[in-house]
C-alpha positions as CSV (number, residue, x, y, z in Angstrom):
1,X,-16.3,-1.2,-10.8
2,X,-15.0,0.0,-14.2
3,X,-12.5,2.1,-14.8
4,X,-13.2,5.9,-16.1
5,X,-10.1,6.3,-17.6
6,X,-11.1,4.4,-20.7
7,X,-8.6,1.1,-20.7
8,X,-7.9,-1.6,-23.1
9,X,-11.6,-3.9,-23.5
10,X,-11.9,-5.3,-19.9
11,X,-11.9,-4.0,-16.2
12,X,-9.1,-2.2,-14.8
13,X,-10.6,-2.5,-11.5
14,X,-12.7,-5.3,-10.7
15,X,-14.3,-6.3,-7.0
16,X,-13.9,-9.9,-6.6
17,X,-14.6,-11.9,-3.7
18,X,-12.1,-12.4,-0.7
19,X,-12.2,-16.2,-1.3
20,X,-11.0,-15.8,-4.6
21,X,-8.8,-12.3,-4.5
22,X,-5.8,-14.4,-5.5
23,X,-7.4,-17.0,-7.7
24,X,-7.1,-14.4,-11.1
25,X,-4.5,-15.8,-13.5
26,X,-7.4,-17.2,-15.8
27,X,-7.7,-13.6,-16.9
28,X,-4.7,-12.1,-19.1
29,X,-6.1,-8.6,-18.9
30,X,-4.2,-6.3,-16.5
31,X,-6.4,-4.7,-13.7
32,X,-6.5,-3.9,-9.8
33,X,-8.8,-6.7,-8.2
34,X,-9.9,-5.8,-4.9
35,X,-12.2,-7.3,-2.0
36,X,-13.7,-6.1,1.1
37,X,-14.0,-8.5,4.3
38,X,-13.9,-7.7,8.0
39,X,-12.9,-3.9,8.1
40,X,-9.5,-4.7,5.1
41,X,-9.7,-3.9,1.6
42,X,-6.9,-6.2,-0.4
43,X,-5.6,-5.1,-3.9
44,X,-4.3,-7.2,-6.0
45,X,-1.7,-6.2,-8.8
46,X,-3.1,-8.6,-11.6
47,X,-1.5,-8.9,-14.7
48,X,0.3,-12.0,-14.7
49,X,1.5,-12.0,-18.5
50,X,3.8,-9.6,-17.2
51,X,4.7,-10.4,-14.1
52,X,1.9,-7.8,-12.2
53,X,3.8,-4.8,-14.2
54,X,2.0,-1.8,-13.6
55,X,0.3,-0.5,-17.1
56,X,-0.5,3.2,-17.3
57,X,-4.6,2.3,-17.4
58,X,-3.5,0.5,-14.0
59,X,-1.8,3.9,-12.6
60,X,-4.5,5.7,-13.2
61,X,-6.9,3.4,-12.1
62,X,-5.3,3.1,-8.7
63,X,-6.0,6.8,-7.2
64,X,-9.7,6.7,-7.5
65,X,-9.9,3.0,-6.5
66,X,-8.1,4.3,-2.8
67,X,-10.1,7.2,-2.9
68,X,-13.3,4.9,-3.3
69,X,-11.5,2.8,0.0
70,X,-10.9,5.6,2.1
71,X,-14.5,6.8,2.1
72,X,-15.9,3.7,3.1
73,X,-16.6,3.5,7.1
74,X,-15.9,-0.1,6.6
75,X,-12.6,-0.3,5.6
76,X,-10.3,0.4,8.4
77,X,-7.4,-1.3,6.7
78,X,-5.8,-1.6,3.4
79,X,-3.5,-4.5,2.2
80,X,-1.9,-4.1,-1.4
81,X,-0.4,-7.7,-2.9
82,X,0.2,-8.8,-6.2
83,X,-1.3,-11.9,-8.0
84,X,0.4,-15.3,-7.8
85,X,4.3,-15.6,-7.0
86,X,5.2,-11.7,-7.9
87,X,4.3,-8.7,-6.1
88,X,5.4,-5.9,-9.1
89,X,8.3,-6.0,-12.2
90,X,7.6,-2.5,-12.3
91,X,6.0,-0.6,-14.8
92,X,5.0,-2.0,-17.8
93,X,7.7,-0.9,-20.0
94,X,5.6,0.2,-22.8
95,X,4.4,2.7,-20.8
96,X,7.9,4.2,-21.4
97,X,8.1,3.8,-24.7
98,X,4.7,5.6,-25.3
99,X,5.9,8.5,-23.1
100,X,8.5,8.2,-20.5
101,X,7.3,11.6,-19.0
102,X,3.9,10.4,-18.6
103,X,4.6,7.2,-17.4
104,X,6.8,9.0,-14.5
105,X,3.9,11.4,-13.7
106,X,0.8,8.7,-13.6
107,X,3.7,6.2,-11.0
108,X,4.3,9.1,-8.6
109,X,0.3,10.6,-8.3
110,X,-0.4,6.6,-7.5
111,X,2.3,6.5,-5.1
112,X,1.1,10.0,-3.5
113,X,-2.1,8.7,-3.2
114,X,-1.3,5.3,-1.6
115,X,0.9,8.0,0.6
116,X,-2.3,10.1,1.0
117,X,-4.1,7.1,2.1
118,X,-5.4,8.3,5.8
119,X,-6.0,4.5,7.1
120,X,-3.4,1.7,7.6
121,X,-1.7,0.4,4.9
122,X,0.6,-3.3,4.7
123,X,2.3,-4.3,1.4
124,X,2.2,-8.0,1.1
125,X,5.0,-9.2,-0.8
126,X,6.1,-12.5,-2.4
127,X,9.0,-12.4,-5.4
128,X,10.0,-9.4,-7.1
129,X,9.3,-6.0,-5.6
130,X,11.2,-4.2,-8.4
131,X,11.2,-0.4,-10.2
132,X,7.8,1.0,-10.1
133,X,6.3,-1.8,-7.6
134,X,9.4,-1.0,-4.8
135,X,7.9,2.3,-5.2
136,X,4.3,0.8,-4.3
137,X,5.6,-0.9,-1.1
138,X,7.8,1.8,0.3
139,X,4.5,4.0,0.0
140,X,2.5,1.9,1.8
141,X,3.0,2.0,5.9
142,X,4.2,-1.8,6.4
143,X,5.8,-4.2,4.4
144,X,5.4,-8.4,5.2
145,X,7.5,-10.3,2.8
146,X,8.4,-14.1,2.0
147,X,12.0,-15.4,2.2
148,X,12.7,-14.8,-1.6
149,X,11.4,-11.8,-2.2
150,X,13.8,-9.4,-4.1
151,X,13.8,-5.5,-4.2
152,X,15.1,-2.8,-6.4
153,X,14.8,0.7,-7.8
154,X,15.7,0.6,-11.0
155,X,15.8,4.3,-13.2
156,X,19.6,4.4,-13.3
157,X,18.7,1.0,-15.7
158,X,17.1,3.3,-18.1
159,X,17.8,6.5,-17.8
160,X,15.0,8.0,-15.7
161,X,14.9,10.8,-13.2
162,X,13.6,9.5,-10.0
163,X,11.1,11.5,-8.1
164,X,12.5,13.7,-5.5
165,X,9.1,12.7,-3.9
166,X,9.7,8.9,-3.9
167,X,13.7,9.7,-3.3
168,X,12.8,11.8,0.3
169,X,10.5,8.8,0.9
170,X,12.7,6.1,0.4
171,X,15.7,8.4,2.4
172,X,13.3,8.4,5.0
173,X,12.5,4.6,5.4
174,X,16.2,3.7,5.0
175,X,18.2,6.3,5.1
176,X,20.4,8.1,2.7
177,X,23.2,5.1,2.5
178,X,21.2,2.7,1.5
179,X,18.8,4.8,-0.7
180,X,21.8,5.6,-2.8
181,X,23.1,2.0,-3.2
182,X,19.5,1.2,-4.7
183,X,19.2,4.3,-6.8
184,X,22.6,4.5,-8.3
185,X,23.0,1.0,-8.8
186,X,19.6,-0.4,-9.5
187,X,20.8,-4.2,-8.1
188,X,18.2,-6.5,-6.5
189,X,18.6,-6.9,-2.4
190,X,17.2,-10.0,-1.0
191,X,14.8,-10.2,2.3
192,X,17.4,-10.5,4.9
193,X,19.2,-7.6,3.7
194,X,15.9,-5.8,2.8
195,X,15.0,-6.3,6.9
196,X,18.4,-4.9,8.2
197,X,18.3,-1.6,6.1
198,X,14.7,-1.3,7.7
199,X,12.8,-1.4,4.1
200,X,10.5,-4.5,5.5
201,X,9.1,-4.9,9.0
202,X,8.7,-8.7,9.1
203,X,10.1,-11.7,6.8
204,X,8.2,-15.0,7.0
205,X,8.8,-18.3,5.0
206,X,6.7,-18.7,1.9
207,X,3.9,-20.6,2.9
208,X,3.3,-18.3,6.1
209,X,3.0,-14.7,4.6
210,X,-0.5,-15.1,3.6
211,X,-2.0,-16.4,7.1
212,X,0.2,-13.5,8.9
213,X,-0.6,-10.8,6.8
214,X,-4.4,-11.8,7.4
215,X,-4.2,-11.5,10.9
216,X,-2.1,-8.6,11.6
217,X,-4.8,-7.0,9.7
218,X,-7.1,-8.0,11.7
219,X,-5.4,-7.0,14.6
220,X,-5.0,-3.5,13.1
221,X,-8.4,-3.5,11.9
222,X,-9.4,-3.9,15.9
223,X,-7.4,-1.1,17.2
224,X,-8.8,3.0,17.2
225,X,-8.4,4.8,13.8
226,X,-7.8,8.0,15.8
227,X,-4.5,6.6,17.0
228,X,-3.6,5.0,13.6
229,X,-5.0,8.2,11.8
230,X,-2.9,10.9,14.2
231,X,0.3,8.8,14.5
232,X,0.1,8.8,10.5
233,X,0.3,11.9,10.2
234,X,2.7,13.1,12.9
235,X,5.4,10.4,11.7
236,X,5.1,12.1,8.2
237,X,5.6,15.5,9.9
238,X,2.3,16.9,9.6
239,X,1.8,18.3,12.9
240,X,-0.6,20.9,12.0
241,X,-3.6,19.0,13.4
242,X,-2.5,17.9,17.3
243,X,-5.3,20.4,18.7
244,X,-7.8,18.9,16.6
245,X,-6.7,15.1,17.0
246,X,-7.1,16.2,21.2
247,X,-10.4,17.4,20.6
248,X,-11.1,14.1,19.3
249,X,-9.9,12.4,22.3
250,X,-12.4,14.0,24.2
251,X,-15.4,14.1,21.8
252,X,-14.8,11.1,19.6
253,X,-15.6,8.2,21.6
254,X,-13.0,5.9,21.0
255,X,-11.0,7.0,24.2
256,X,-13.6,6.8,26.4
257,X,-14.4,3.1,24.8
258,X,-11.1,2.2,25.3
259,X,-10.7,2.9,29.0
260,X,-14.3,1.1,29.5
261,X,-13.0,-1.5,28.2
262,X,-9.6,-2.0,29.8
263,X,-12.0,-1.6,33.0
264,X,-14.2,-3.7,32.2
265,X,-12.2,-6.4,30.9
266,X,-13.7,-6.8,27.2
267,X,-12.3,-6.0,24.0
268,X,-13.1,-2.6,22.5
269,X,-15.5,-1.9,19.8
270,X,-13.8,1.4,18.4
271,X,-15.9,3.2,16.0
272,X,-14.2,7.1,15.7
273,X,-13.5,7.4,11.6
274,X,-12.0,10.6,10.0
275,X,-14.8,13.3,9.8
276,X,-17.2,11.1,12.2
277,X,-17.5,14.0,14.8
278,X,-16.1,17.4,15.2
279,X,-14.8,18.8,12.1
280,X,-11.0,18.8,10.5
């Protein structure tokens, strides 16, 4: 799929097999490579010349990409990783120098829209989750990490206003203590002290992450989208829809599929997607 924001000569967003999602370092061009297998979309950060930093033809690719994910009924999942041994630097600094302003702007509609998305969503990091890519992975709803992964918000490094979008957000995950410590300082925090603050969920060693990312997708993948969907959006505080989300419950199917199934013994075949029965 190409881009429509008009990029530098190649693909900012390319499909690309799940055999060979993280297989891309023969290509130099930066882009978003994604794959679709088994009910999980995975996109990859490519642009290994710069350690995955995000250009501004990748931030603006990024919201129609998960837009394009979110309307398929067969994605029920969404992992976001970066190519080879580095999740994100951050953005790509020339983005900055062209216009700091705009840079800012295109990083925080791609966060809100990995924010936005309505289905699960598990960052998969290995190395540096740093700046702009930090942002990424506290955006998404889960974070699985290697052992020497290394995080860090970095604006105080260069003068930059940090979102009070992405500040709330990252308050939010790890409260206001440790938010400051990242902001003001912009130092790197390793895994273990990443899991204590409560900015990952699970820590695994290097050659691990991949294989347990995979199946906790799966596992995700397998359970009801109306509970994934509703929890979503009553952890973020958006209570507005409960009498809708109960109307589901009794209309949508996936409840009465999952007590047949407890019955009967037999894993559930949920099927209830946003917009699949009564109306929001």
């Amino acid at each position: 799929m190409a881009s429509p924001y008009g990029p530098p000569p190649g693909p900012i967003v390319r499909a690309g097999g799940a055999d060979s999602i993280r297989r891309m370092s023969t290509d130099p061009l930066p882009q978003l490579v994604h794959a679709r297998a088994d009910g999980v979309a995975t996109v990859v950060i490519a642009h290994a010349a710069k350690r995955n930093a995000m250009t501004n033809s990748m931030w603006r690719a990024l919201p129609p990409l998960l837009d394009e994910l979110a309307a398929d009924p067969e994605v029920r999942v969404l992992v976001l990783t970066g190519e080879g041994a580095t999740f994100c630097a951050g953005a790509d600094i020339s983005g900055l120098v062209e216009s700091a302003d705009e840079a800012r702007e295109l990083a925080v509609r791609a966060e809100e829209a990995l924010a936005a998305f309505p289905k699960p969503t598990l960052a998969a990091v290995r190395g540096h989750c740093v700046g702009g890519g930090c942002q990424l992975a506290v955006a998404c709803d889960l974070r699985f990490v290697t052992e020497g992964a290394l995080f860090g918000i970095t604006p105080a490094k260069l003068g930059i206003v940090y979102a009070a979008s992405s500040t709330r957000r990252l308050v939010d995950l790890v409260g206001p203590a440790t938010a400051k410590y990242l902001l003001f300082s912009g130092e790197l925090i390793d895994s273990a002290r990443a899991l204590r603050t409560g900015l990952v969920d699970e820590v695994h060693a290097e050659d691990e992450l991949d294989k347990r990312v995979a199946e906790f997708a799966r596992v995700l993948a397998s359970r009801s989208l109306l509970t994934q969907v509703a929890a979503k959006e009553f952890a973020a505080g958006r209570t507005g829809r409960e009498e809708y989300f109960g109307a589901q419950m009794r209309e949508g199917g996936d409840t009465a599929e999952g007590v047949a199934a407890f019955l009967e013994r037999r894993a559930p075949r949920f099927s209830w997607m946003p917009g699949s029965s009564s109306s929001a």
